[in-house]
Backbone bond lengths (Angstrom), bond angles and torsions (degrees), N, CA, C in turn:
res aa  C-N    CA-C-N  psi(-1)  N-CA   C-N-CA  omega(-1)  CA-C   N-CA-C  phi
1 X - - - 1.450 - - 1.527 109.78 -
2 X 0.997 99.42 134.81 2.446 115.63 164.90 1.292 107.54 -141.96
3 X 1.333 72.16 135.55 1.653 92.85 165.55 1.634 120.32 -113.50
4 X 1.347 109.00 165.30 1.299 89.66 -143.45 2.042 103.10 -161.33
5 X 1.422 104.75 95.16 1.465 104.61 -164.95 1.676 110.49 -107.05
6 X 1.181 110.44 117.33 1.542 105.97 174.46 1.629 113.48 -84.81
7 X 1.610 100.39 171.75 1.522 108.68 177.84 1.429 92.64 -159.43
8 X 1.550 88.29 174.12 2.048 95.50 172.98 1.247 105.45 105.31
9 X 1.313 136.16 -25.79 1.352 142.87 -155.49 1.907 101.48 -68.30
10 X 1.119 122.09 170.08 1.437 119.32 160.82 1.682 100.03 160.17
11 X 1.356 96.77 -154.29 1.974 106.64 178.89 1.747 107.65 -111.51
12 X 1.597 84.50 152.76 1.693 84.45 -173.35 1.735 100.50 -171.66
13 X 1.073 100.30 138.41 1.925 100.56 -169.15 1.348 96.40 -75.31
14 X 1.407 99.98 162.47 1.947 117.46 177.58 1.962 82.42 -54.27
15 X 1.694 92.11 154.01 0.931 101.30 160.32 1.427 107.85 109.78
16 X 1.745 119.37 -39.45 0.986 136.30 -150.01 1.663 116.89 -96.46
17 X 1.321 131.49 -175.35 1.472 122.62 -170.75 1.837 93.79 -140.42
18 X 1.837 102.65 150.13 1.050 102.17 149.39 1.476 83.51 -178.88
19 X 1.806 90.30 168.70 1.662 102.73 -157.58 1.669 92.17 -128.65
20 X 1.472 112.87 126.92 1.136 122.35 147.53 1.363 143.36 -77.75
21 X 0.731 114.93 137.63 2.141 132.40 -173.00 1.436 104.47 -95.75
22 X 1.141 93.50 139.66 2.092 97.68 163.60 1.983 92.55 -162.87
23 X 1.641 86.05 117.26 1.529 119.91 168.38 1.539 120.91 -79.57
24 X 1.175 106.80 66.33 1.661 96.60 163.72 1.258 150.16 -73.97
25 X 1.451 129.93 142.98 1.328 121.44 174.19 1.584 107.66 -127.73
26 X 1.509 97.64 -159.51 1.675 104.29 -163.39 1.432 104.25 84.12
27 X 1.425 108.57 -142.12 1.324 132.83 170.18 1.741 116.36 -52.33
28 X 1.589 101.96 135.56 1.615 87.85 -167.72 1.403 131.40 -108.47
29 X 0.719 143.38 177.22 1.408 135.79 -146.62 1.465 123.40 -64.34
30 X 1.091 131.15 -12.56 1.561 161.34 147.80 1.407 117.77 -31.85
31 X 1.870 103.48 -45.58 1.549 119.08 -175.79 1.371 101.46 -77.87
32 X 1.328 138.87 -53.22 1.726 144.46 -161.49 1.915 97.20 -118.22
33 X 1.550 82.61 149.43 1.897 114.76 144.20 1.347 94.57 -59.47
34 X 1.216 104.24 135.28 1.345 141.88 160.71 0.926 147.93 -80.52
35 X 1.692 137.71 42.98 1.945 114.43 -144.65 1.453 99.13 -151.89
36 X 0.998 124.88 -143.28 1.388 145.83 -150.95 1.687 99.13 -141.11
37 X 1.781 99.30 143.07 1.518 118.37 153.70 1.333 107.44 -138.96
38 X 1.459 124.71 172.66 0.671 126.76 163.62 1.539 111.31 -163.61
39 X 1.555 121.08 167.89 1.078 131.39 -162.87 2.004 128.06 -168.54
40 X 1.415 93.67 116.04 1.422 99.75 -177.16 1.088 129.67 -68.47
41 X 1.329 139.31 161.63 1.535 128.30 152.55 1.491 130.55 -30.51
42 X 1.406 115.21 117.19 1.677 92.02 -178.95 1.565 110.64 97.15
43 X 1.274 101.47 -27.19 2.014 109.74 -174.80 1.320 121.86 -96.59
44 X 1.053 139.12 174.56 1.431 138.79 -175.36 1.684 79.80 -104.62
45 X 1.410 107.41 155.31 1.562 118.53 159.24 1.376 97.98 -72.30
46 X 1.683 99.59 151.69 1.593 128.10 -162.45 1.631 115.38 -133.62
47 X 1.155 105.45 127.00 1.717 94.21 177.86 1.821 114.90 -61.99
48 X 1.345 103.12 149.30 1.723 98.93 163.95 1.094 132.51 -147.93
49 X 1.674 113.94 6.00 1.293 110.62 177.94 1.595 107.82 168.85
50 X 1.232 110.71 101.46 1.872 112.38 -172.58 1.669 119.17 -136.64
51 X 1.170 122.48 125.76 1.321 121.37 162.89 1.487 127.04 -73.45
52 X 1.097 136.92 131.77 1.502 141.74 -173.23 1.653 89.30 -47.97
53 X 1.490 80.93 -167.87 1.772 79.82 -178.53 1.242 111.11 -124.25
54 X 1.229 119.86 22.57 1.342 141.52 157.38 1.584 111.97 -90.89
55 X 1.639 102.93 -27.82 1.789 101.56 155.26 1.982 95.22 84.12
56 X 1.484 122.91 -8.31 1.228 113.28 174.55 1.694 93.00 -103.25
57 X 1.126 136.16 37.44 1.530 105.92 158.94 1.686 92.28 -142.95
58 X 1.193 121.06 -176.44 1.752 138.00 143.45 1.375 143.32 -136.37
59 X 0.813 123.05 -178.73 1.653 106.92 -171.79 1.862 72.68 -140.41
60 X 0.816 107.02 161.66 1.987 133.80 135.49 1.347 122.73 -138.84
61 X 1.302 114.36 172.57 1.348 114.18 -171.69 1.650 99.33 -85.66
62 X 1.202 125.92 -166.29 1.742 132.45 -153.50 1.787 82.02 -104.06
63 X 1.587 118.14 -41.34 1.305 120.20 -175.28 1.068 133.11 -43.66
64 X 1.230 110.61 -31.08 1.787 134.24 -136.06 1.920 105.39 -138.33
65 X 1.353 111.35 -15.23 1.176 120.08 -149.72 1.632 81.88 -89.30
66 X 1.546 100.22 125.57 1.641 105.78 175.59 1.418 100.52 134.23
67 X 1.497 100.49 -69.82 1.162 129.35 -170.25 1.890 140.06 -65.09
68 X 1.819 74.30 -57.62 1.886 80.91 158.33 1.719 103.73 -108.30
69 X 1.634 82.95 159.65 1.492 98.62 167.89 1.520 124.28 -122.93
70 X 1.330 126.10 120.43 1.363 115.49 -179.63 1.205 132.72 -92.08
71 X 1.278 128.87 118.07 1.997 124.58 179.30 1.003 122.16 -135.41
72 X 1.810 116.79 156.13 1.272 130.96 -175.92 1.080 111.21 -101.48
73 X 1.352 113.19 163.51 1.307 138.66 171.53 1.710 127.35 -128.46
74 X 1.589 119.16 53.38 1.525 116.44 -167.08 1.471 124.85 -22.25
75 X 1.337 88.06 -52.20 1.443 95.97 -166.38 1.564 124.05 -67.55
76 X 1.350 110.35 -10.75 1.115 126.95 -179.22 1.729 129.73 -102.57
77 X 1.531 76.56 -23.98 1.507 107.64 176.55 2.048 107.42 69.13
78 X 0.846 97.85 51.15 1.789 118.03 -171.73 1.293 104.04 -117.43
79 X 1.140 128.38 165.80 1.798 163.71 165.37 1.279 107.53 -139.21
80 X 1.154 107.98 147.71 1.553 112.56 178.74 1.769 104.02 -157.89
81 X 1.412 112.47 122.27 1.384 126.13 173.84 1.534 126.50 -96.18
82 X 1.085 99.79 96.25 1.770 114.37 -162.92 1.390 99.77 -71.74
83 X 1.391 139.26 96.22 1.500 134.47 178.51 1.558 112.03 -104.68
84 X 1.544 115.95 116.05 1.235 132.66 -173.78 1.536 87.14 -107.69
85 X 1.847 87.11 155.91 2.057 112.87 157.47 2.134 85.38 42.38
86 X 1.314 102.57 59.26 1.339 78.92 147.28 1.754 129.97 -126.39
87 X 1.358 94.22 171.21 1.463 126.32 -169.07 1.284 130.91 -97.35
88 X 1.419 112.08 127.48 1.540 124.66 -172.06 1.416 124.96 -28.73
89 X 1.421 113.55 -32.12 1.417 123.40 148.05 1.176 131.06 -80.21
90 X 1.073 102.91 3.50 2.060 103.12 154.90 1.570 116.41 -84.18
91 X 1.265 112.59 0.09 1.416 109.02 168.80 1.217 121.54 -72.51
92 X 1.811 125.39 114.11 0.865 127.41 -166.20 1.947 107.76 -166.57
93 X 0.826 112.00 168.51 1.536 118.04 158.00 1.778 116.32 -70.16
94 X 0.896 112.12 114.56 1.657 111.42 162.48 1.387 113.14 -105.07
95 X 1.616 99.54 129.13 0.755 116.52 178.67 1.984 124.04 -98.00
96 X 0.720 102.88 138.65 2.103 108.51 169.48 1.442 111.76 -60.97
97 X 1.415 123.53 106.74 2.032 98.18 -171.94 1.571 76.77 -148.63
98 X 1.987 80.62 139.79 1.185 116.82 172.90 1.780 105.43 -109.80
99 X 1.220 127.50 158.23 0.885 143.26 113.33 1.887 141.37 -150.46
100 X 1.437 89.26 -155.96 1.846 93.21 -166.85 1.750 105.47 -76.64
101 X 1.203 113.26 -11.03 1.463 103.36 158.74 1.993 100.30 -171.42
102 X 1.103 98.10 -170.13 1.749 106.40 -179.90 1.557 93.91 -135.98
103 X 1.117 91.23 142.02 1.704 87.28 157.95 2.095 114.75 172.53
104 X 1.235 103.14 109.25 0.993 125.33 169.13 1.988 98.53 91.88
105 X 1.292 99.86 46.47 1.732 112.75 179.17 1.542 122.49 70.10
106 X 1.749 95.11 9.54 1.810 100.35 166.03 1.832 120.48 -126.66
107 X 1.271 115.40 117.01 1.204 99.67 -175.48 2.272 105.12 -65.06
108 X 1.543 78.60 158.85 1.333 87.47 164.59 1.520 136.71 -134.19
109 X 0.977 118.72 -159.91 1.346 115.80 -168.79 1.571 116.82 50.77
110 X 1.554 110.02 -139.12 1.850 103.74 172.28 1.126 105.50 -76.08
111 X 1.117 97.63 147.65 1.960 104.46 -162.20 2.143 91.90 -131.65
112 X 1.224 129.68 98.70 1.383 132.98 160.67 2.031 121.45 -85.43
113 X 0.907 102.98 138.65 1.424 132.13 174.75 1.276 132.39 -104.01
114 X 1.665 133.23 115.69 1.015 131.66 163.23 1.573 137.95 -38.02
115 X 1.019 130.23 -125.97 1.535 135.83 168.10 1.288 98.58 -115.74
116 X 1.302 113.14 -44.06 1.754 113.19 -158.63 1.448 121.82 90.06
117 X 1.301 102.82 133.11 1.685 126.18 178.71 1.521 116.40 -97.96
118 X 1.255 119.15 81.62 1.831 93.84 168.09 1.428 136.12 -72.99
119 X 1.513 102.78 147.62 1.335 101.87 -163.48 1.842 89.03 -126.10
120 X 0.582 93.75 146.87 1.554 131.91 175.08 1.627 150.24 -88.55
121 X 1.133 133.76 50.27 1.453 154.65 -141.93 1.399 83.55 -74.60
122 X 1.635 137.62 136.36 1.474 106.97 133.08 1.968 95.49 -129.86
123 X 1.325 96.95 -178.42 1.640 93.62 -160.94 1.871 90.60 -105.37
């Protein structure tokens, strides 16, 4: 089991930057992929950004790839999603997501979720 609380979220015009945090506990970062989802009104939740759980590789989604950057922090037991140049369709909830592995931009196995941060694009 992790738990798993994001922050950072808020409003910000296209164009603009901000980086999300997610504080986990329980089990530590060693056991799960690491990354981000997120999900709009109306949308299915979407992958966007995860480290294996060995923490030396990543995936991002095709969306995001360029743009955001994802990093850890062991010692702290943190993730943090660095989102540059973003876009009106990045408005969404982000979510904190763990799971039992990543691979090929879907976590698998038990897959846990934070509360979620919304963030806010406007043009």
């Amino acid at each position: 089991q992790v738990q798993l609380v994001e922050s950072g979220g808020g409003l910000v015009q296209a164009g603009g930057s901000l980086r999300l945090s997610c504080a986990a506990s329980g089990r530590t970062f060693s056991s799960y992929a690491m990354g981000w989802s997120r999900q709009a009104p109306g949308k299915e939740r979407e992958f966007v950004a995860a480290f294996t759980s060995s923490g030396r590789s990543t995936w991002y989604a095709d969306s995001v790839k360029g743009r955001f950057t994802i990093s850890r922090d062991n010692a702290k037991n943190t993730v943090y999603l660095q989102m540059n140049s973003l876009k009106p369709e990045d408005t969404a909830v982000y979510y904190c997501t763990a799971g039992s592995s990543i691979y090929n931009s879907r976590f698998q196995g038990s897959v846990y979720w934070g509360q979620g941060t919304q963030v806010t694009v406007s043009s």
